[in-house]
N, C-alpha and C positions, 0 to 999 in steps of 0.2 A: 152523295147522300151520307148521311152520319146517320148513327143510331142511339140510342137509352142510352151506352156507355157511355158513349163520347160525351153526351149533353151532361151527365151529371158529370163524369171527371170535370169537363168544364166549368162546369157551377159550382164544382167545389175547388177549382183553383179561383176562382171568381171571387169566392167570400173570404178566401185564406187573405188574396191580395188585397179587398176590402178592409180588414183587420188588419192587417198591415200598414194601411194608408189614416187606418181610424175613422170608416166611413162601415157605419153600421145598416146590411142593406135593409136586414129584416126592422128594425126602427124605422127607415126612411119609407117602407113600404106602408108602414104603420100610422105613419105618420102623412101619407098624401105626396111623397116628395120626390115618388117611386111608384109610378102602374107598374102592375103586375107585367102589362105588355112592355113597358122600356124594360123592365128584369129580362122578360125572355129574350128579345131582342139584345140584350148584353151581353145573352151566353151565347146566342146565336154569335157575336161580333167575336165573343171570345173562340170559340168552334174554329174559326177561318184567319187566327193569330197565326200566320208561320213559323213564330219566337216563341208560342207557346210552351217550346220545351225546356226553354232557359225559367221559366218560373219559378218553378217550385229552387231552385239555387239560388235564383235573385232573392226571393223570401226567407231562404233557409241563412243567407249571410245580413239580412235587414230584418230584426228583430220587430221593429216599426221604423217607419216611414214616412219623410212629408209627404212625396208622391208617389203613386206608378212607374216605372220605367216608362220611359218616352217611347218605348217599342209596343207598349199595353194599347189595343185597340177599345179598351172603355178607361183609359186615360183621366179622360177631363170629363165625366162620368163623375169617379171615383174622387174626384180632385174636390169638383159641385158639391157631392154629399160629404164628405170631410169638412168643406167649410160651411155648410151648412145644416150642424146639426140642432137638432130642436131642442 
């Protein structure tokens, strides 16, 4: 079981790597392209990342990004909303 912390650190490496990728979630959620419930279920995905601690170093040496690390468990998520922004 995880708690508050956990879920926000994760939601906040979540939007960092989103910005990174050029996949704006708060637009896509705005926009119909994003339930509130796929968001939670993303952070939830991102929670039970074992690579999650290489993140914050992957983003800190990739400024922007075509994709995610192939290790990112909302991967092709991230990928969906980059190419298809409104």
């Amino acid at each position: 079981m995880f708690g508050v912390k956990t879920v926000a650190h994760h939601a906040g490496l979540m939007e960092q790597m989103a910005d990174t990728v050029g996949a704006d979630l708060g637009d896509a959620i705005a926009d119909h392209r994003l339930s509130a419930a796929d968001y939670r279920t993303a952070v939830i995905r991102c929670t039970t990342c074992e690579a999650a601690g290489e993140c914050p170093s992957w983003m800190e040496s990739h400024a922007q990004a075509e994709e995610a690390p192939a290790y990112c468990r909302i991967h092709d998520l991230l990928e969906r909303l980059s190419q298809t922004k409104a």
